[in-house]
NUGU-360238 format. One record per residue: residue in three letters; x, y, z of N, C-alpha, C in turn. Coordinates in nm, 4 decimals, always signed. Example, Ala and Ser with C-alpha at 12.3 -4.5 7.8 and 13.67 -1.06 7.14 Angstrom:
% NUGU-360238
{atom Ala, {+1.3190, -0.5690, +0.7800}, {+1.2300, -0.4500, +0.7800}, {+1.3200, -0.3300, +0.7800}} {atom Ser, {+1.2850, -0.2250, +0.7080}, {+1.3670, -0.1060, +0.7140}, {+1.2900, +0.0030, +0.7870}} 
This chain:
% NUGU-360238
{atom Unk, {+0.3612, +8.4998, +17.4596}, {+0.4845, +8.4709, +17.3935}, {+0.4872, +8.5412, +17.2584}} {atom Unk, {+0.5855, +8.6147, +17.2557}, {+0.6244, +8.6657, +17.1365}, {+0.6520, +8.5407, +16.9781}} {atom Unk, {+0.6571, +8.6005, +16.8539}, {+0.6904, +8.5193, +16.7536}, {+0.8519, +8.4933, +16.7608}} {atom Unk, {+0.9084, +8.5180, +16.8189}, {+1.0296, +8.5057, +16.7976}, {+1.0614, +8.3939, +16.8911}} {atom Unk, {+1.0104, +8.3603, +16.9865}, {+1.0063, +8.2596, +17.1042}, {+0.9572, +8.1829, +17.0494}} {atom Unk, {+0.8544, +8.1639, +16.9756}, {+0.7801, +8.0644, +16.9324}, {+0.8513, +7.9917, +16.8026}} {atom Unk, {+0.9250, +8.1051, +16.6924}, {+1.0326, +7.9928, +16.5898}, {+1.1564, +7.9470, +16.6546}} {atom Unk, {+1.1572, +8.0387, +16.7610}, {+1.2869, +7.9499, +16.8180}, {+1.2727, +7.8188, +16.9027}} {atom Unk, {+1.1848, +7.8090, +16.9548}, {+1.1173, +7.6878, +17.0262}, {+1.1013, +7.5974, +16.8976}} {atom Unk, {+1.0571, +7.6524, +16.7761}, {+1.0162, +7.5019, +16.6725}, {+1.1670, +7.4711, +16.6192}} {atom Unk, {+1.2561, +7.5597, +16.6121}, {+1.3419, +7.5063, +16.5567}, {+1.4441, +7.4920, +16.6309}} {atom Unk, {+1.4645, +7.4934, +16.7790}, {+1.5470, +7.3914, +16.8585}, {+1.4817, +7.2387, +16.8747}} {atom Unk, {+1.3495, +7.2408, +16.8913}, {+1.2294, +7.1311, +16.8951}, {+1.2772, +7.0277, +16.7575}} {atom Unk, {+1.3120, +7.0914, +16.6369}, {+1.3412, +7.0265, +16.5289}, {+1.4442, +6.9646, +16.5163}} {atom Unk, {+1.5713, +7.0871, +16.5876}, {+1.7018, +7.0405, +16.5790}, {+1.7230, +6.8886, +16.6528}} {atom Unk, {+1.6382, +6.9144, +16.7659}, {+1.6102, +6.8258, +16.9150}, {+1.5718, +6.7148, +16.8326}} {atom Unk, {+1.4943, +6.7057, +16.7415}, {+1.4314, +6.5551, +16.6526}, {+1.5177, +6.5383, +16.6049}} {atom Unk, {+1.5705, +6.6007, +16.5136}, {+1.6930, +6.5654, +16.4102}, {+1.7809, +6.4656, +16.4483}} {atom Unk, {+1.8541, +6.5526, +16.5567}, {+1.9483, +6.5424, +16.6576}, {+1.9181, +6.3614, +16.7311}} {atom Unk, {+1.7832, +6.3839, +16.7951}, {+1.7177, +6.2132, +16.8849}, {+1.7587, +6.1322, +16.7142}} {atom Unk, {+1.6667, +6.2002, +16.6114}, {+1.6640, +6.0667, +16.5102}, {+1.7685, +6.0147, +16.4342}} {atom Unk, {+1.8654, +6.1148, +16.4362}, {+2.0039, +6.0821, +16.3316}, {+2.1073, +6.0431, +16.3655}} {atom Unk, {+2.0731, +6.0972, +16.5086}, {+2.2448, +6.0496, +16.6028}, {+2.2375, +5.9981, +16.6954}} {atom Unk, {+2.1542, +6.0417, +16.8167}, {+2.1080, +5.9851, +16.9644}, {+2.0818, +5.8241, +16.9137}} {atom Unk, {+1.9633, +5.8468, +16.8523}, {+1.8612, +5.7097, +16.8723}, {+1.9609, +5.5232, +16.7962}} {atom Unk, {+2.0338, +5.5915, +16.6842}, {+2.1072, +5.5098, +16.5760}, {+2.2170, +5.4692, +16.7017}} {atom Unk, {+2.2996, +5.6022, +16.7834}, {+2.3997, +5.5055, +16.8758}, {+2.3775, +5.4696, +16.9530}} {atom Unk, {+2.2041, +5.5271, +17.0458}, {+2.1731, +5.4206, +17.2051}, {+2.1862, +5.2347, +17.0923}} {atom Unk, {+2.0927, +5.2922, +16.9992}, {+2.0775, +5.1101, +16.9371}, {+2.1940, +5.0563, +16.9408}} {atom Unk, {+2.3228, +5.1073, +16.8645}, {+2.4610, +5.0527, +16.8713}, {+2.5555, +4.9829, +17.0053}} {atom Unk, {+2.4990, +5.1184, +17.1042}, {+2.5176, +5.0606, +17.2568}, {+2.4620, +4.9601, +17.2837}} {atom Unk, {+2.3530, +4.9471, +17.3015}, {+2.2839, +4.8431, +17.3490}, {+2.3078, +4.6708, +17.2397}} {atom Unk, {+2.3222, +4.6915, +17.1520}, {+2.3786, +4.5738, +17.0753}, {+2.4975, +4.5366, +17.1322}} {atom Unk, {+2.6556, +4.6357, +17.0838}, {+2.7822, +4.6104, +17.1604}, {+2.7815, +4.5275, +17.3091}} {atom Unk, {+2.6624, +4.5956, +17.4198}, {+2.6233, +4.5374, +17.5210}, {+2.6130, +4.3935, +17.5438}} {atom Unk, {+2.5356, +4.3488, +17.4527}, {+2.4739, +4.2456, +17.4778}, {+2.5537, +4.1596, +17.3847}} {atom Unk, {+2.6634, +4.2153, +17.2665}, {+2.7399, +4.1245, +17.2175}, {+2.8477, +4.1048, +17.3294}} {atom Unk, {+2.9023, +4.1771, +17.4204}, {+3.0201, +4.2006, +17.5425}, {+2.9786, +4.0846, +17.6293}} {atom Unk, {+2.8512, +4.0689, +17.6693}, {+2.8020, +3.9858, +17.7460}, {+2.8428, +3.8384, +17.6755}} {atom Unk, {+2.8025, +3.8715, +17.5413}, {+2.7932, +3.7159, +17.5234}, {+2.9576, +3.6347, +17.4792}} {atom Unk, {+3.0208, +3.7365, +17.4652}, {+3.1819, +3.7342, +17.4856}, {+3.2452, +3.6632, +17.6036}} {atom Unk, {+3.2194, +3.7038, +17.6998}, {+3.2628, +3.7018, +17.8532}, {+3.2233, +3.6086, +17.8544}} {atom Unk, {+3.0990, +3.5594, +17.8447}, {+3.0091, +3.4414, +17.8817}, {+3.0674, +3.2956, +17.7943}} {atom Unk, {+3.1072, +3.3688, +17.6652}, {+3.1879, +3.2425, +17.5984}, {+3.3406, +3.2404, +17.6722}} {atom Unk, {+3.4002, +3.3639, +17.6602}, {+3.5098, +3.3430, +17.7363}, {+3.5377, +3.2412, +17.8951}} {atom Unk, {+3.4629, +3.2802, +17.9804}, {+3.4088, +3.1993, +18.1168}, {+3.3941, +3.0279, +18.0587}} {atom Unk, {+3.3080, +2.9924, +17.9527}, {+3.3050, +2.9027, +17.9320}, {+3.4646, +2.8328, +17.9432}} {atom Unk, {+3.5299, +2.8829, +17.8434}, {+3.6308, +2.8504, +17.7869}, {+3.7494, +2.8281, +17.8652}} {atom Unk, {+3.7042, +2.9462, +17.9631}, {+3.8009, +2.9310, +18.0982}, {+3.7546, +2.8120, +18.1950}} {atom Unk, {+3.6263, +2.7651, +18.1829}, {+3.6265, +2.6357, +18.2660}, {+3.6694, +2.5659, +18.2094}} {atom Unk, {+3.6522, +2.5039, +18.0503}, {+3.6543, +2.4197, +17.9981}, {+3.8635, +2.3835, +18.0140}} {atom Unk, {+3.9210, +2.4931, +17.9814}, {+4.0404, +2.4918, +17.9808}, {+4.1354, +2.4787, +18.1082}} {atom Unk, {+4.0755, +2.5231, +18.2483}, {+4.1023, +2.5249, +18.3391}, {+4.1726, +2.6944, +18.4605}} {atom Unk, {+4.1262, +2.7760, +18.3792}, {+4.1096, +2.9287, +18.4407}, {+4.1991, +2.9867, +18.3835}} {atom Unk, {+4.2096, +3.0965, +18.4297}, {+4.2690, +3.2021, +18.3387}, {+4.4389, +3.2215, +18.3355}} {atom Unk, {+4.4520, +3.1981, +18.5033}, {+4.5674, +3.1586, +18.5742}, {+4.6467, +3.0482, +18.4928}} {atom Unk, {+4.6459, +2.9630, +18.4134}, {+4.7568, +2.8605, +18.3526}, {+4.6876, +2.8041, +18.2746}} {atom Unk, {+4.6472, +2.9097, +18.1392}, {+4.5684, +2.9094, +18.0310}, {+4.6718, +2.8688, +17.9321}} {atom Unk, {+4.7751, +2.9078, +17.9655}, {+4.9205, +2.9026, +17.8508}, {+4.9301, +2.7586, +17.8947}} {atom Unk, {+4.9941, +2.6931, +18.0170}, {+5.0219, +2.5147, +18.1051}, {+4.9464, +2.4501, +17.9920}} {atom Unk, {+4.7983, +2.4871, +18.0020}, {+4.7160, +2.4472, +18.0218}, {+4.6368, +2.3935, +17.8536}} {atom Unk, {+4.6735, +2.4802, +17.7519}, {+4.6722, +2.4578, +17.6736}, {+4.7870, +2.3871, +17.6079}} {atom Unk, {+4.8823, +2.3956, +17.6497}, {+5.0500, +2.3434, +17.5736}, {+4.9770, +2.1835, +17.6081}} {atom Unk, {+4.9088, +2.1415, +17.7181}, {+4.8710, +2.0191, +17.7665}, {+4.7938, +1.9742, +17.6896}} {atom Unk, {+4.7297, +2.0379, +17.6281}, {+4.5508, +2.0064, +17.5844}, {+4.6201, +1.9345, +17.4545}} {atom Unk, {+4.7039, +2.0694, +17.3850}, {+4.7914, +2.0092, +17.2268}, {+4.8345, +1.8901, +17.2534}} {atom Unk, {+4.9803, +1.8751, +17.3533}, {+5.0458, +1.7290, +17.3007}, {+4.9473, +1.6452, +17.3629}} {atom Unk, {+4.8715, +1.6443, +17.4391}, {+4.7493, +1.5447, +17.4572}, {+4.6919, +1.4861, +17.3104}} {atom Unk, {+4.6357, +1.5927, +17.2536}, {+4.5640, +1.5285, +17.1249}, {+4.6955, +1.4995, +17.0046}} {atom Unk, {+4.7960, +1.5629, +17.0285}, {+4.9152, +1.5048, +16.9561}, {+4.9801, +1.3933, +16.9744}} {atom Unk, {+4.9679, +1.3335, +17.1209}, {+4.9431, +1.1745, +17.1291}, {+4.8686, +1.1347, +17.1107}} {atom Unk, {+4.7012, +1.1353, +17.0761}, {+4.6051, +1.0954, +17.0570}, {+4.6598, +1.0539, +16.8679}} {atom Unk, {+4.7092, +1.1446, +16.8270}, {+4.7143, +1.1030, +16.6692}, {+4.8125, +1.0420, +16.6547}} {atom Unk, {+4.9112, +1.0115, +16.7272}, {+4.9974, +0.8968, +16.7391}, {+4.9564, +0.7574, +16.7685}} {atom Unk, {+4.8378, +0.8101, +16.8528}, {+4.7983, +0.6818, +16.9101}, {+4.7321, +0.5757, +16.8207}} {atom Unk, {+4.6689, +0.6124, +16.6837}, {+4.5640, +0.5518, +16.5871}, {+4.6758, +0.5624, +16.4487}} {atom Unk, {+4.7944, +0.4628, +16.4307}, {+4.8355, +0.4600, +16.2730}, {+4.7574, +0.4489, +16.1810}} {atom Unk, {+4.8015, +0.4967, +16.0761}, {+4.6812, +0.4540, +15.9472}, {+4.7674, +0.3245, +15.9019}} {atom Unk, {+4.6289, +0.2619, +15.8079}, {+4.6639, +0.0971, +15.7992}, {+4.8156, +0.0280, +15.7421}} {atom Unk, {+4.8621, +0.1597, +15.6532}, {+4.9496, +0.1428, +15.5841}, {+5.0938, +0.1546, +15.6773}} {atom Unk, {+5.0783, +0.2214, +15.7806}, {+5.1773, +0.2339, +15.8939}, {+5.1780, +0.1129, +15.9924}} {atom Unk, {+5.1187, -0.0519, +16.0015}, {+5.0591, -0.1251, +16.0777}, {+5.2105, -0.1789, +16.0756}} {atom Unk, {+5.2921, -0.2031, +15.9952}, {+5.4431, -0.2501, +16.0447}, {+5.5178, -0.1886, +16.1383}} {atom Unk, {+5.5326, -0.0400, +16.1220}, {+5.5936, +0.0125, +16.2029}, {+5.5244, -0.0180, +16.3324}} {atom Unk, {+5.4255, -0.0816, +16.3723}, {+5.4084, -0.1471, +16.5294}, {+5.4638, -0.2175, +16.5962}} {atom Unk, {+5.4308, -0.3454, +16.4431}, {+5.5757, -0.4546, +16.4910}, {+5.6700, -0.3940, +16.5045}} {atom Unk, {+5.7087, -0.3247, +16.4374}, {+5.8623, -0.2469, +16.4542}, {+5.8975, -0.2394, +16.6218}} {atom Unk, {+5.8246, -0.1435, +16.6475}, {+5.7958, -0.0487, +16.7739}, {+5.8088, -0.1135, +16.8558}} {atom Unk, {+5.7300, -0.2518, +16.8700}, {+5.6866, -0.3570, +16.9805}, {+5.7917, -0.4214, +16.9754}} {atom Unk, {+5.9081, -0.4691, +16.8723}, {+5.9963, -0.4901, +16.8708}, {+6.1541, -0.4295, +16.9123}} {atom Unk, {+6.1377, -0.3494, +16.9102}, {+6.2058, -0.2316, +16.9698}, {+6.1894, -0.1946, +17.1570}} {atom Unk, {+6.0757, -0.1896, +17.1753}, {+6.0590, -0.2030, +17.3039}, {+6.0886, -0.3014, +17.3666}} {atom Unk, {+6.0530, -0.4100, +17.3168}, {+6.0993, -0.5577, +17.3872}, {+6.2451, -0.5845, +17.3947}} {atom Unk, {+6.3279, -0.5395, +17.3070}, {+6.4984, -0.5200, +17.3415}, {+6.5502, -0.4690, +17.4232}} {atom Unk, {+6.4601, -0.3564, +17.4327}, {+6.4818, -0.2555, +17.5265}, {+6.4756, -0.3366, +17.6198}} {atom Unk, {+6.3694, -0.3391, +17.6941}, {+6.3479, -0.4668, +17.8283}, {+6.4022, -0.5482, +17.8033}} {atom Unk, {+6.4781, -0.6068, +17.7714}, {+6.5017, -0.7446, +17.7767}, {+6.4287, -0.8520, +17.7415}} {atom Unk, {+6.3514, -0.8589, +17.6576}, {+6.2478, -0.9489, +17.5760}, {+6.2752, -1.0000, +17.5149}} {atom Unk, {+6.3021, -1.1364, +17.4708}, {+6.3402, -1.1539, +17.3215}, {+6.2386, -1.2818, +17.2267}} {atom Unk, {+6.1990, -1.0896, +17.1743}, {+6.0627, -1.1638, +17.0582}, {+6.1205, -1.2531, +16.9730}} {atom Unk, {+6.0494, -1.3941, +16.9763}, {+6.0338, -1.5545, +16.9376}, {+6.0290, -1.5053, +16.7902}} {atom Unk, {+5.8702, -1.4844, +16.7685}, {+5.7919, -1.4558, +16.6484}, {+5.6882, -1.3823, +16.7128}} {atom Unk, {+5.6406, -1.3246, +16.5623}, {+5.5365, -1.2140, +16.5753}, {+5.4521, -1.2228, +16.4521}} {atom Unk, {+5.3320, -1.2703, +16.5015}, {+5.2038, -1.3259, +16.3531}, {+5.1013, -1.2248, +16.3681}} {atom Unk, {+5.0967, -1.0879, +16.2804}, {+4.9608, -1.0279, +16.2779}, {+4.8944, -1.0947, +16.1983}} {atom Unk, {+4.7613, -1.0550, +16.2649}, {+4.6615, -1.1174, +16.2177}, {+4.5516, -1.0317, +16.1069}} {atom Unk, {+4.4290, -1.0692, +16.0672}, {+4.3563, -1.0005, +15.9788}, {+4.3067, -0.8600, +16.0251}} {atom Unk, {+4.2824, -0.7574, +15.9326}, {+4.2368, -0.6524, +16.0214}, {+4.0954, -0.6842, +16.0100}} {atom Unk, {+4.0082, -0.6171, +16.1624}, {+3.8607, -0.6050, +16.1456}, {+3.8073, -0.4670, +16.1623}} {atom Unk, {+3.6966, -0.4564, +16.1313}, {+3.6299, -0.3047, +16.1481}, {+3.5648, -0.3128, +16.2831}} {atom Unk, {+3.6236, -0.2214, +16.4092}, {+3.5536, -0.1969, +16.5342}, {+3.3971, -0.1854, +16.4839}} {atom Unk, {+3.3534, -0.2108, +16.5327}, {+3.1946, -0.1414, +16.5632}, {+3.1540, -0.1300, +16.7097}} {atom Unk, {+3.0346, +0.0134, +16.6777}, {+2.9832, +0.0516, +16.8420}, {+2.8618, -0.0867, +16.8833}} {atom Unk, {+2.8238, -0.0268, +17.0253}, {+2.7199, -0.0963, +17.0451}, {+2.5826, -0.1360, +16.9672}} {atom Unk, {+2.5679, -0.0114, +16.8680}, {+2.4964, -0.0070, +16.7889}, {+2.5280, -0.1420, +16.6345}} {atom Unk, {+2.5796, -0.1736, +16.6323}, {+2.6513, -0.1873, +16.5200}, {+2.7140, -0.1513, +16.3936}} {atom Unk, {+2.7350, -0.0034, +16.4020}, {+2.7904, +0.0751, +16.3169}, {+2.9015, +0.0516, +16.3500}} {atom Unk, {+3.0018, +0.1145, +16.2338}, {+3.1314, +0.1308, +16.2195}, {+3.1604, +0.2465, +16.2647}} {atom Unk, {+3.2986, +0.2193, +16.3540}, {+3.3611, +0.3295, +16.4448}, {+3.4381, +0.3865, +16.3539}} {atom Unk, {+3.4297, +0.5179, +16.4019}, {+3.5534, +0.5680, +16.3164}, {+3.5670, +0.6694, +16.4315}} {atom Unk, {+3.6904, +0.7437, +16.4068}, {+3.8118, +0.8636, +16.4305}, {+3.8974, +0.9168, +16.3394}} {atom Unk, {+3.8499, +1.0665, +16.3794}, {+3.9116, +1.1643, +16.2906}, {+3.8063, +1.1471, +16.1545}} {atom Unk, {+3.7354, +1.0656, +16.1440}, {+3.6515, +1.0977, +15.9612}, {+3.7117, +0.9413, +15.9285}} {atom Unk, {+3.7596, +0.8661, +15.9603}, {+3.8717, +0.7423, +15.9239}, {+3.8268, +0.5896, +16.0080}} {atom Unk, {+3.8102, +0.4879, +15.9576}, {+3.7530, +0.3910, +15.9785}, {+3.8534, +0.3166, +16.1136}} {atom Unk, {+3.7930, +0.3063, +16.1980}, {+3.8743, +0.2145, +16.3149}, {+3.9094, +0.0282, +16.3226}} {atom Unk, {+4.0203, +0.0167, +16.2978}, {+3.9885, -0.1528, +16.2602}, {+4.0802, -0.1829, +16.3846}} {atom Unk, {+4.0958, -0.3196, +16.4011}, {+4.1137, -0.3592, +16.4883}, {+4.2721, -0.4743, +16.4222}} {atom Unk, {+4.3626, -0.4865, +16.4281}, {+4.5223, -0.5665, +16.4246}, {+4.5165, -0.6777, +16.5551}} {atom Unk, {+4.4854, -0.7630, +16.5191}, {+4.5321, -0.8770, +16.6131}, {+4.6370, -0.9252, +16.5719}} {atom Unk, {+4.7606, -0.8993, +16.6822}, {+4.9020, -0.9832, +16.7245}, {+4.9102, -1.0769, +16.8112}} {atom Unk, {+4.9810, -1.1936, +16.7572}, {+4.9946, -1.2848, +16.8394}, {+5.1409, -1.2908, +16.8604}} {atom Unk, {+5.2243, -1.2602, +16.9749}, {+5.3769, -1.2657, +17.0063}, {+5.4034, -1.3702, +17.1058}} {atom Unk, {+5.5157, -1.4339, +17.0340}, {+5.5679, -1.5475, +17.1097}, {+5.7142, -1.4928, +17.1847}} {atom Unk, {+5.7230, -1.5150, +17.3324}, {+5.8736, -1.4019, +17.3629}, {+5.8862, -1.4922, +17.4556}} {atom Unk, {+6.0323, -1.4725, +17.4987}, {+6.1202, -1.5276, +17.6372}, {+6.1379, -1.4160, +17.7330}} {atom Unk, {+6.1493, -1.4485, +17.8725}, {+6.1812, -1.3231, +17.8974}, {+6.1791, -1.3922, +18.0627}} {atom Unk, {+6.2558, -1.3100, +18.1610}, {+6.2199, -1.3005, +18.2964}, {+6.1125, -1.2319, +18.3465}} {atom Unk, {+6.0923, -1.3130, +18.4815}, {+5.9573, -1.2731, +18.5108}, {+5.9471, -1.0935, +18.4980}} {atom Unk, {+6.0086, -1.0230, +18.5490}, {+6.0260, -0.8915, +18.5792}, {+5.9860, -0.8400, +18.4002}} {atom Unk, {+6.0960, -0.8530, +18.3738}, {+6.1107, -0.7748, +18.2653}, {+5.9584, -0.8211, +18.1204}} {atom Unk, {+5.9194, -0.9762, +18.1735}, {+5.8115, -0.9710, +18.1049}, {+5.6882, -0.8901, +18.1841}} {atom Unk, {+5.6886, -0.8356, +18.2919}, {+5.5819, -0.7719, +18.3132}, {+5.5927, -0.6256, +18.3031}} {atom Unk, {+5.7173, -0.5730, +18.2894}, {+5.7516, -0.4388, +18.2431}, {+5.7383, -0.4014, +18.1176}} {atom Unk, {+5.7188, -0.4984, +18.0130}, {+5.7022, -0.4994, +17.9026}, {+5.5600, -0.4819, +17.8656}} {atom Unk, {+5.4522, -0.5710, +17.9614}, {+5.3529, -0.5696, +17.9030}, {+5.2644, -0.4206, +17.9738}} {atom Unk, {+5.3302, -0.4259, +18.0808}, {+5.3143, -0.2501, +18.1310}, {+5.2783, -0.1396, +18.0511}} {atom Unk, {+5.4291, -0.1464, +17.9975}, {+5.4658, -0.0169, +17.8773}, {+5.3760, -0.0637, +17.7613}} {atom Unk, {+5.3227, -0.1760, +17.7315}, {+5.2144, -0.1897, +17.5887}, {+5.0682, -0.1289, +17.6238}} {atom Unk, {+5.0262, -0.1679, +17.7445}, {+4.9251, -0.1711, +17.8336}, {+4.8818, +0.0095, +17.8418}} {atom Unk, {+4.9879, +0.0770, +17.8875}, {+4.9931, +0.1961, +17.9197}, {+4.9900, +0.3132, +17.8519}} {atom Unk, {+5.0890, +0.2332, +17.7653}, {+5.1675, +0.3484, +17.6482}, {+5.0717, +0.3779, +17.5499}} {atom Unk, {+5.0043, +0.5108, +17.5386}, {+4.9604, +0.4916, +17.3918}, {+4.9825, +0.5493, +17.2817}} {atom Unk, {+5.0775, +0.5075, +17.2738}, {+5.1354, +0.5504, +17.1135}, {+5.2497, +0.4225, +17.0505}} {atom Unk, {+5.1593, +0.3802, +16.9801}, {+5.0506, +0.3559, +16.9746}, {+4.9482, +0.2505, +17.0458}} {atom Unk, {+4.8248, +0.2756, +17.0242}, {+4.7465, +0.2652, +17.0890}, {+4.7313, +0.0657, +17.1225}} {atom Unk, {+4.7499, -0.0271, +17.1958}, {+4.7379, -0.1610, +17.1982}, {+4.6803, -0.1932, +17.3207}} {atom Unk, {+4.6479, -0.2741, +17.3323}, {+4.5774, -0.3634, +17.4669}, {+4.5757, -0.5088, +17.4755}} {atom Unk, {+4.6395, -0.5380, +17.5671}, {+4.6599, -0.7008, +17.6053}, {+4.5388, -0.7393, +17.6138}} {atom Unk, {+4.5420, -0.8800, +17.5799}, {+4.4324, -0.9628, +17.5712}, {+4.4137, -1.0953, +17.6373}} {atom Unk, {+4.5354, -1.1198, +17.5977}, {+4.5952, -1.2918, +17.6440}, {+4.7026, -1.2792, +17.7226}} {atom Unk, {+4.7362, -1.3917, +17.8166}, {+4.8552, -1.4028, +17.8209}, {+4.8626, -1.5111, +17.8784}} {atom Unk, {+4.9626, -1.6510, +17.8199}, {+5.0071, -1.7406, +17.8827}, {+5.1600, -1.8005, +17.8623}} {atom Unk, {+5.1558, -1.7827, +18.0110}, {+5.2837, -1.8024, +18.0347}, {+5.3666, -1.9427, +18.0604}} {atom Unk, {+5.4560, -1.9942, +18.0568}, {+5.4779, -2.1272, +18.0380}, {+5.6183, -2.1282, +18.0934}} {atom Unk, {+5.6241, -2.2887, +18.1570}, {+5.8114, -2.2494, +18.2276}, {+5.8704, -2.3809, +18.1336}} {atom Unk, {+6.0077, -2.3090, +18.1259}, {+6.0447, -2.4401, +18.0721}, {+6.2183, -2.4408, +18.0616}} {atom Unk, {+6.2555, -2.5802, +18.1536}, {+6.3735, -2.6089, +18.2291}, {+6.5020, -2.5625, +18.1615}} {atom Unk, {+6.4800, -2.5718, +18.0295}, {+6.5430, -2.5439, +17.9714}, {+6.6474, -2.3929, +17.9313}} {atom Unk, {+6.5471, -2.3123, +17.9237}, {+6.5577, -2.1622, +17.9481}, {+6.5827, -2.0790, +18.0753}} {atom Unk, {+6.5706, -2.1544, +18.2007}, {+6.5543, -2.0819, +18.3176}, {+6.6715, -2.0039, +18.3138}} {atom Unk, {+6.6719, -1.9408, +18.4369}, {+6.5291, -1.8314, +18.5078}, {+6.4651, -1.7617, +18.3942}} {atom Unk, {+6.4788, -1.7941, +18.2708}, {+6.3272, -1.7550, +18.1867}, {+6.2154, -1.8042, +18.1853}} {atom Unk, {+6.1439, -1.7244, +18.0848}, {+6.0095, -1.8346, +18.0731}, {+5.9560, -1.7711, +17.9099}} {atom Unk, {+5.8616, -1.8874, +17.8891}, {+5.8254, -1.8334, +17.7847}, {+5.7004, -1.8213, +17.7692}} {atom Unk, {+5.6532, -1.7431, +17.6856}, {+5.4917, -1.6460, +17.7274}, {+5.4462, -1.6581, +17.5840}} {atom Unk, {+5.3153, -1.6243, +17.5351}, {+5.2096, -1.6277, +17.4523}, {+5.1420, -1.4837, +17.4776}} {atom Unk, {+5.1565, -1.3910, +17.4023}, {+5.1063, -1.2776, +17.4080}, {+4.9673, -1.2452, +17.2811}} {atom Unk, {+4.8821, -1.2322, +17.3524}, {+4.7551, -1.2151, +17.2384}, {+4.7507, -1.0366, +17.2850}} {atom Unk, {+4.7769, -0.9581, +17.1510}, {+4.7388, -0.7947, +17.1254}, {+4.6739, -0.7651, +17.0618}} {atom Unk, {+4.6225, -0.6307, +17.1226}, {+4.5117, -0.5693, +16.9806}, {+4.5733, -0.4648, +16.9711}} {atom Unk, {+4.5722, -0.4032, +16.8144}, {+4.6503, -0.2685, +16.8050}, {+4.5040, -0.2317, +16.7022}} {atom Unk, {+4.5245, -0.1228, +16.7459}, {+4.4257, +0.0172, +16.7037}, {+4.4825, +0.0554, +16.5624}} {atom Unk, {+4.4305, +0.0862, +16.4455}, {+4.4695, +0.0992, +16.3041}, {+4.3631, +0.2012, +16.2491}} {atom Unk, {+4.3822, +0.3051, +16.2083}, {+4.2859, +0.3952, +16.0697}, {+4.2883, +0.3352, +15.9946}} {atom Unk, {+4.1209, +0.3012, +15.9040}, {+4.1692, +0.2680, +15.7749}, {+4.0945, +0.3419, +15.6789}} {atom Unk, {+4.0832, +0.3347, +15.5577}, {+4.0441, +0.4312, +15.4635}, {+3.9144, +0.4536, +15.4643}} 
């Protein structure tokens, strides 16, 4: 081999390093990162698509997920909103045909778990509104009533009691004893 073969061999050989160390080697690394960030994309995405219910009625599917938890925050007044229940419960019962006697809330308490800690939601202390409602009503329409309390949550209540009582006077009514719990945030 001539000298001229031989600097040209070192300095394509050099260019060839240059070339692997400055540009090749810096973007395989870049590839191979992007890679394995793509993966872990998809892989969250997939999640997200189970969690949400596929890809197909991702839009349904989320519009659902919102007013879901947008009744959920309807469902828990804060303490200072605890009238507007009576309100509400009062309002509904007209509706049906109810006609609330009286209505005695009672003290609020602080839920606690099994543990005996204090429950909370949202960051906000969970107490507990005991109502006691005294109402007239036909049979029907008193059980449509306690339906829609039972069911409905917004806000959030649950029957507890109920006794019902006939009396000659009122017929075909009757008159009932309603023990409720309503769900309350408190500070």
């Amino acid at each position: 081999m001539n000298k001229n073969k031989i600097i040209t061999l070192v300095i394509f050989g050099a260019i060839a390093g240059l070339f692997l160390q400055f540009i090749y080697l810096p973007k395989a690394g870049e590839v191979k990162r992007l890679g394995t960030e793509y993966r872990d994309i998809k892989r969250e995405i997939s999640e997200l698509y189970n969690f949400i219910g596929g890809e197909e009625k991702l839009k349904d599917n989320l519009i659902k997920m919102r007013d879901y938890i947008k009744g959920l925050e309807n469902a828990f007044p804060s303490e200072r909103e605890a009238s507007n229940i009576i309100k509400q419960l009062n309002e509904e019962a007209v509706g049906l045909k109810v006609n609330v006697i009286s209505v005695k809330p009672g003290d609020l308490t602080n839920y606690t778990d099994a543990g005996g800690s204090q429950l909370k939601i949202f960051d906000y202390l969970c107490k507990s509104m005991p109502l006691d409602l005294s109402v007239e009503a036909r049979y029907q329409s008193l059980g449509e009533f306690l339906n829609k309390i039972e069911f409905d949550k917004n806000p959030m209540i649950s029957v507890r009691k109920v006794e019902i009582r006939k009396d000659v006077n009122i017929l075909p009514k009757i008159r009932a004893g309603i023990e409720l719990n309503a769900c309350v945030l408190g500070e």
